[in-house]
C-alpha positions in Angstrom: 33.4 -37.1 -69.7 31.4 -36.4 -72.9 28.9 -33.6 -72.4 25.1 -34.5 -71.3 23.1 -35.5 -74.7 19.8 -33.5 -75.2 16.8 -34.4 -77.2 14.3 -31.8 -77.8 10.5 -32.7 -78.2 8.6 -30.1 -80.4 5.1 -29.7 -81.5 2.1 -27.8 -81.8 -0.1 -27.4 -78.2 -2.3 -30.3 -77.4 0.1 -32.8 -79.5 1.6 -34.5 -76.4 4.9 -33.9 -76.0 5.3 -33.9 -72.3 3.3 -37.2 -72.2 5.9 -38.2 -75.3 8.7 -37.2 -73.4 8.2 -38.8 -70.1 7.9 -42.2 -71.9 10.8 -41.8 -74.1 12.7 -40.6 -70.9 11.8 -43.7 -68.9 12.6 -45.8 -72.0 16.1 -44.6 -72.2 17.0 -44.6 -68.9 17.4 -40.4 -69.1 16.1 -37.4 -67.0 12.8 -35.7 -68.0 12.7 -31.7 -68.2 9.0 -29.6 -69.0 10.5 -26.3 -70.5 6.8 -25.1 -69.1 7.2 -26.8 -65.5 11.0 -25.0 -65.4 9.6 -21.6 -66.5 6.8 -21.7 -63.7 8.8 -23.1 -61.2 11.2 -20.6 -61.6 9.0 -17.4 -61.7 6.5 -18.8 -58.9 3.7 -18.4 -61.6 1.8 -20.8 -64.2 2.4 -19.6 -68.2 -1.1 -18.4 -68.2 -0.6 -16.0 -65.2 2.7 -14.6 -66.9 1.0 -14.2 -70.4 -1.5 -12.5 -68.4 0.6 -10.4 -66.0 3.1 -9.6 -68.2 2.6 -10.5 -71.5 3.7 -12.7 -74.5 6.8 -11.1 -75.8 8.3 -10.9 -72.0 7.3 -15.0 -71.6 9.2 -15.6 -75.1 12.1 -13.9 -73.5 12.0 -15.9 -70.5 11.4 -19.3 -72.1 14.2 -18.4 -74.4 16.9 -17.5 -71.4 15.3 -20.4 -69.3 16.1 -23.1 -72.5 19.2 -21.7 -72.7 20.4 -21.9 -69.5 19.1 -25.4 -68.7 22.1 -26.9 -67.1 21.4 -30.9 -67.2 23.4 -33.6 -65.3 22.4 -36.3 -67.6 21.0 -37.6 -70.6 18.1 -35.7 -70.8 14.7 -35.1 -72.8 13.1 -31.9 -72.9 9.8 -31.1 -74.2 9.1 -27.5 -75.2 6.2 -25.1 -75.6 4.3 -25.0 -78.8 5.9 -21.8 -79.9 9.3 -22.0 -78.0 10.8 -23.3 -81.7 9.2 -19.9 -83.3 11.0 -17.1 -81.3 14.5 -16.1 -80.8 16.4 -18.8 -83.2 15.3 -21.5 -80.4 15.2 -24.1 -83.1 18.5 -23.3 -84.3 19.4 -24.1 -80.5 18.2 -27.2 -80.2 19.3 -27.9 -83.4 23.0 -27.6 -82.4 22.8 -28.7 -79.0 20.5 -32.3 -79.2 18.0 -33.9 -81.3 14.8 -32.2 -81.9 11.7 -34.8 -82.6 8.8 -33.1 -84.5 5.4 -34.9 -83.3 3.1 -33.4 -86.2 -0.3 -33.9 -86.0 -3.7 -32.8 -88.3 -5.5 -29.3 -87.5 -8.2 -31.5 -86.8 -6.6 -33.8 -84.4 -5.3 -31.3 -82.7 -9.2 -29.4 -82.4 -10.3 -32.6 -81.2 -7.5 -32.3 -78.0 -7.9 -29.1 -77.4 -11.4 -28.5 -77.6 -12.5 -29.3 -74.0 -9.9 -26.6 -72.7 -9.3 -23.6 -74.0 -8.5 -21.5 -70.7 -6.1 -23.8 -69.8 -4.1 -22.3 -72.7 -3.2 -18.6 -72.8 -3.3 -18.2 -76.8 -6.6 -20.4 -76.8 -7.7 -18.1 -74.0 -11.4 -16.6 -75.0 -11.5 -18.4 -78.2 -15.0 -19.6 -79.2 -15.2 -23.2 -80.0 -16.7 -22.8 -83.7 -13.0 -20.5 -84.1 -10.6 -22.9 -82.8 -10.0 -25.1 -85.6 -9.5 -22.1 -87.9 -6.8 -20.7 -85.1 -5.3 -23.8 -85.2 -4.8 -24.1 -88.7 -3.8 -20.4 -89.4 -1.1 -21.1 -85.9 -0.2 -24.4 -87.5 0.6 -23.2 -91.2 2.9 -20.6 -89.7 4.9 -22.4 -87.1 5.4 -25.5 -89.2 8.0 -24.1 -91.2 9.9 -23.7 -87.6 8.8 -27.1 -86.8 9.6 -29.2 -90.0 13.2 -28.3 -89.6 13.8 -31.1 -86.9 15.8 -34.0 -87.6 12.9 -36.1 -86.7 9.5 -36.1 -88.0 6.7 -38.4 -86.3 3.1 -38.4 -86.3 2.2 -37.3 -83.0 -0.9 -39.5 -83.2 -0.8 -43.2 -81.6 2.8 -42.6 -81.4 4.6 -46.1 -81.1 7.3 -44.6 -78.3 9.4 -48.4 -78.6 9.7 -47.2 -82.4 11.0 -43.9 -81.6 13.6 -45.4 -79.0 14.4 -47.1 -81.7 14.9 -44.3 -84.2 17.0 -42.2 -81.6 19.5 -45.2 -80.7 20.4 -45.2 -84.0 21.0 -41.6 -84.1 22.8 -41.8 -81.1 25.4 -44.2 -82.1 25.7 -42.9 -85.7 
């Protein structure tokens, strides 16, 4: 039997890629994993309460081993942290091992998401509102260059998910 196929959902915070994920999921009959919903699960703690208790580099570490060691049954999509591509040659990971989809979206689309909540986000945590589009650019321009490297590039907003299917079966069978 042909190992498990993997795609990977990247993207800045705030540009939907667990909502993204579940739907592509559903509409290709495969399993659902939240990189996030893993790490917290696994640790007994929510990602703001580990950035919190223990920091960022030692939750990069963990999300790192935790992506790694995913061990799927099935055809399965998994959406990723905002930064997971950025650390620890995770993109080159996912790169080898499955599909990675890119949902890009605007600075400004992304302000307009986030906005109403910041502590729900450890990096956003404290930020004043007036300095969050400014964050989000300055994040934005250096993680895109982690980001642009998937295979597939969408634009995160109104994302048509029966296109997408679309695009991946014909990955998938070329």
């Amino acid at each position: 039997m042909p190992p498990c196929k993997r795609i990977y959902i990247v993207g800045f915070m705030g540009s939907g890629k667990s909502t993204a994920g579940k739907k592509l999921a559903v509409g290709l009959g495969w399993s659902f994993i939240d990189l996030d919903k893993k790490i917290e699960k696994t640790v007994g703690k929510t990602i703001t309460e580990i950035f919190s208790d223990s920091g960022e580099e030692f939750f990069r570490k963990l999300e790192s081993e935790t992506l790694r060691s995913i061990d799927i049954q099935r055809d399965s999509v998994i959406s990723v942290g905002g930064g997971t591509p950025c650390f620890s040659d995770n993109m080159d990971f996912m790169n080898n091992t499955g599909i990675v989809i890119y949902l890009k979206m605007t600075p400004q689309q992304l302000k307009s998401r986030l906005s109403g909540e910041p502590d729900a986000r450890p990096l956003l945590k404290g930020l004043e509102e007036n300095d969050l589009h400014q964050y989000i650019e300055k994040k934005l321009l250096e993680r895109e260059k982690y980001y642009n490297q998937a295979l597939v590039i969408v634009n995160g907003t109104n994302l048509n998910i029966k296109k997408l299917i679309d695009k991946v079966n014909v990955l998938l069978q070329g």
